[in-house]
N, C-alpha and C positions, 0 to 999 in steps of 0.2 A: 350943793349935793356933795357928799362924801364924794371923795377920788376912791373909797375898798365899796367894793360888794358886798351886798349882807348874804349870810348864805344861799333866803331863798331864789335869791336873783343871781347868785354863783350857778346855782344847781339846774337853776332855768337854761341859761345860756349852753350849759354843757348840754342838754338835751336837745337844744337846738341844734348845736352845730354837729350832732351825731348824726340824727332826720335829715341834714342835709347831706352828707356825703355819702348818707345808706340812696337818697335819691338820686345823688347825679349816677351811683353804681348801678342802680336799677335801670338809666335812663341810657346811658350810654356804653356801659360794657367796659370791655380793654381794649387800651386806646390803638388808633390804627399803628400796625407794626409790628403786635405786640404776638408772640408765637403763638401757634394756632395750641387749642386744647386737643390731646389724646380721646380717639374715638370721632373726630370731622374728618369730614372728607381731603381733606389738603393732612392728613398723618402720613407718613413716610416711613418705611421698615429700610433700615441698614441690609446688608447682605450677609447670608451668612456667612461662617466662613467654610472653606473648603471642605472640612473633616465632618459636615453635619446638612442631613437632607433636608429639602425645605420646608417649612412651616405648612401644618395643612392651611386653605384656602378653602370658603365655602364652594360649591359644584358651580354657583349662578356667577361667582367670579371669572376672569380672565386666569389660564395660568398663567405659572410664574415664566415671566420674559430673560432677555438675554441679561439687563441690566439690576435685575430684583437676585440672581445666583449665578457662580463663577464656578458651578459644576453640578455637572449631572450624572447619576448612577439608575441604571433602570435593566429591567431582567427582559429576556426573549423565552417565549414557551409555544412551543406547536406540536398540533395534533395530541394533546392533551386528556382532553373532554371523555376520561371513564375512570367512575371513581377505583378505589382500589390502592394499593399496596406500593405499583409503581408511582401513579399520581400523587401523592401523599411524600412519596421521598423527593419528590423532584420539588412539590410544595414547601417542603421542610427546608432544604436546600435553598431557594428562592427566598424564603423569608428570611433564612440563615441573613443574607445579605441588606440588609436593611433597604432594600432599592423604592426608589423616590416613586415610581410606577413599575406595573406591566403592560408591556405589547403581545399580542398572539398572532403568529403565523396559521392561526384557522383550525378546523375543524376542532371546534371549543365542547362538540356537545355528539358524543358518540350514544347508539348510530345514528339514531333517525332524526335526531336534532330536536326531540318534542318539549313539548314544557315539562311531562311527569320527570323528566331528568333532568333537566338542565341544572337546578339549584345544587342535585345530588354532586354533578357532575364538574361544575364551576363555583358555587356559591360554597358548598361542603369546604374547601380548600381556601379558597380566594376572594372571600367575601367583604374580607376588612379593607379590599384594595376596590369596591364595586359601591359606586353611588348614583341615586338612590340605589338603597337594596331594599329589595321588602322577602326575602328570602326567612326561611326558617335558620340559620348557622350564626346569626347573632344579630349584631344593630345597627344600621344605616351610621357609618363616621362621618355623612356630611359631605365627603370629598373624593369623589370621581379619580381612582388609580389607576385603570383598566379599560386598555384600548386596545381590542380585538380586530381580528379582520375576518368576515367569511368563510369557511372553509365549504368541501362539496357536501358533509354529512349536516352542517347547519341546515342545508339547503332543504333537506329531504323532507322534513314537513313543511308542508303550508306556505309554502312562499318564504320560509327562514322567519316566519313570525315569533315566534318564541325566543330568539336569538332577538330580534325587533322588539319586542315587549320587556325580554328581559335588559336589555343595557339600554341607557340614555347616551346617546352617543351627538356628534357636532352634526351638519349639514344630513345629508338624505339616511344617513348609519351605515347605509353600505357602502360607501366610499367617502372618504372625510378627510379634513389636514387636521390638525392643532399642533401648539407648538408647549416645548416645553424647555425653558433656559435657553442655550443657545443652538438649540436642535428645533427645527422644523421637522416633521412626520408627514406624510402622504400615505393615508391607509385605501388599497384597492380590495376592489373584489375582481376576482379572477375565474367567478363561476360561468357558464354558461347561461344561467336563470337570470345572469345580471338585466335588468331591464335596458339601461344605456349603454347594454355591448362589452365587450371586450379586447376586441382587434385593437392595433392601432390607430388605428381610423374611425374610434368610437366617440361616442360622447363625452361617455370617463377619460380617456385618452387625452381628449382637446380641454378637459378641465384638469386635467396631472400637469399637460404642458404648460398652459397658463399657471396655473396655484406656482412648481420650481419658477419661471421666468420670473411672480414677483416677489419671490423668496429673496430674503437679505440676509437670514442667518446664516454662522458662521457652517452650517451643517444641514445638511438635507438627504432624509431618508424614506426610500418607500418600500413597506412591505405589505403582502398577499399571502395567499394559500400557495397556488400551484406552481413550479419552480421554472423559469426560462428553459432555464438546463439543468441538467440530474445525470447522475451513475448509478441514483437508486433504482428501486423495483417497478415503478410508475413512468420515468425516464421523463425527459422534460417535455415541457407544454408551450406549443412553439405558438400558439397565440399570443401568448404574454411578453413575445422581445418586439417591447416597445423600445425607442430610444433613448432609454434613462439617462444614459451618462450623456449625448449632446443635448435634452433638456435643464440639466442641470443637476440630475442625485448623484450623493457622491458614494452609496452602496446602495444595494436591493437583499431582501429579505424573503425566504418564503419558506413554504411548510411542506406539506403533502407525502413527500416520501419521509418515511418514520427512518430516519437518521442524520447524521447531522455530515455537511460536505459546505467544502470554502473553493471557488472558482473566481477564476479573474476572465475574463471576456471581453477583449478589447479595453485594456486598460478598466474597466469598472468591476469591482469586487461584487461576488452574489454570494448570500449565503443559504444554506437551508438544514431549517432548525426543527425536527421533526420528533423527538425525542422526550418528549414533552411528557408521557403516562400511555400513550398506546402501541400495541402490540410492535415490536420494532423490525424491522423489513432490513434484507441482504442489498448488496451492492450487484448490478449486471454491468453492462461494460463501460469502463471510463472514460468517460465524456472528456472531450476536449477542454483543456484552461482547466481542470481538475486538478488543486492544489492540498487538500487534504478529507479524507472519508474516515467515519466513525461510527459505530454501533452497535459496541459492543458491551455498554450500559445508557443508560436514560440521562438527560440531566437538562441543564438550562442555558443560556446564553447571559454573559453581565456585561453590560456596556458601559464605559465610564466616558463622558466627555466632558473639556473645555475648550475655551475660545482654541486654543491651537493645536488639541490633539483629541479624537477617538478613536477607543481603544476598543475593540470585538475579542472575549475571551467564552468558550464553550468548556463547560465545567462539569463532570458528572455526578451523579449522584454521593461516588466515592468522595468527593473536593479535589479530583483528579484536573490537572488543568490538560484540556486534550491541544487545543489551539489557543492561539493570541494572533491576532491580526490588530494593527493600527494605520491609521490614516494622520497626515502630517501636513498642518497650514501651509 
């Protein structure tokens, strides 16, 4: 036998030995080790970096954790909910800032809280932050920006159903955590309609103390509608001094009186952010731990946090900076 190939037994072989390594690749894959492909489950995203908010995330995901971003930017708006001229500048202003989400201090849906409003009155402004949305003001983005809390005018129909219907919210809607970067949130309801109470001694109450005990983030915030303590027109709502600060938050938040005041009360910071689009209310007498009152335009709250520092600024519609408050690891 010759020692060369004649071509057709050249051409043969080479087809063979293709057939076989198209097979073992069919058969076995990449070998173990070898890095996983973009799109399985084991993909991992880098972080971003500080100057850029985070990637949307589909709604049915987890958000984003302490370890996936190294800062958070997010707006405060209360007592908001009626469309209009002020709403609308305070909207402009909020989006002005590119922020990662919004929170509400309450009464999202003026007055009577029904459905014929609500989209008019929330979804008109803030819809590109609301998932699902099925609102008339544009198209469901996928991803859940907007975490409201209660207020009394939600209440006023039907059991806050329409407030219910309208947001897809975590655990029962009217009172929830989620976390986002390195902030933990605690959202109460503070009405009297709440089913689980209000006092300290309620059911919600004994679910705030547990959710802070088994908080680890670097940050823990709880906000509501109606304010501990006030200098505003309504003055404060003395069912609500729960013990925040020995369960663990390290500020409180809330709405109701339509202007914006920063108190400290035994050591733990309250704010109240009420300036949000509706009619704005005077100041009566100043309440003790009363460290600063405003009201004399509309605007929003931008909180920026990381691991070792958040920052509380109350900004008005002008880009007037009225406060800055920080808190410091």
């Amino acid at each position: 036998m010759s020692r060369y190939m004649t071509p057709c037994r050249g051409i043969r072989a080479v087809l063979i030995a293709l057939l076989a390594l198209t097979l073992v690749g069919c058969t076995f894959g990449p070998a173990q080790g070898d890095a996983p492909q973009l799109g399985t489950p084991t993909e991992t995203v880098a972080p971003l970096p500080p100057t850029k908010t985070p990637t949307a995330v589909p709604s049915s995901t987890p958000l984003p954790t302490a370890t996936t971003i190294p800062l958070v930017r997010f707006a405060v708006i209360g007592d908001f909910g009626v469309a209009g001229d002020d709403l609308a500048n305070v909207a402009k202003l909020v989006k002005s800032w590119d922020v990662d989400f919004i929170i509400t201090t309450g009464d999202n849906n003026y007055p009577w809280g029904s459905a014929e409003t609500i989209d008019e009155n929330i979804g008109q402004y803030y819809h590109r932050y609301i998932s699902p949305y099925q609102g008339s003001y544009g198209e469901d983005t996928g991803v859940n920006r907007f975490f409201p809390s209660l207020g009394n005018h939600d209440w006023y129909t039907d059991g806050a159903q329409p407030y219910l219907d309208y947001f897809t919210l975590p655990g029962n809607e009217r009172y929830y955590q989620f976390s986002w970067g390195m902030v933990d949130f605690f959202v109460l309801d503070s009405d009297w309609n709440e089913p689980d109470g209000i006092g300290k001694d309620s059911i919600q109450a004994a679910w705030l103390k547990e959710a802070l005990a088994a908080s680890t983030a670097p940050w823990q915030l709880v906000y509501f509608h109606m304010p501990p303590y006030s200098s505003g027109d309504h003055g404060p709502t003395t069912h609500m001094r729960w013990p925040f600060a020995e369960w663990g938050a390290d500020a409180v938040l809330a709405g109701h009186d339509h202007d914006y005041e920063r108190l400290e009360i035994d050591g733990l910071v309250y704010f109240i952010n009420g300036l949000g689009g509706g009619a704005r209310y005077g100041f009566g007498e100043t309440a003790a731990g009363s460290q600063v009152r405003y009201q004399a335009r509309h605007g929003a709250m931008l909180v920026v946090a990381t691991f070792e520092e958040i920052s509380f600024s109350f900004i008005n519609v002008d880009g007037e900076v009225i406060d800055q408050f920080s808190l410091s690891q």
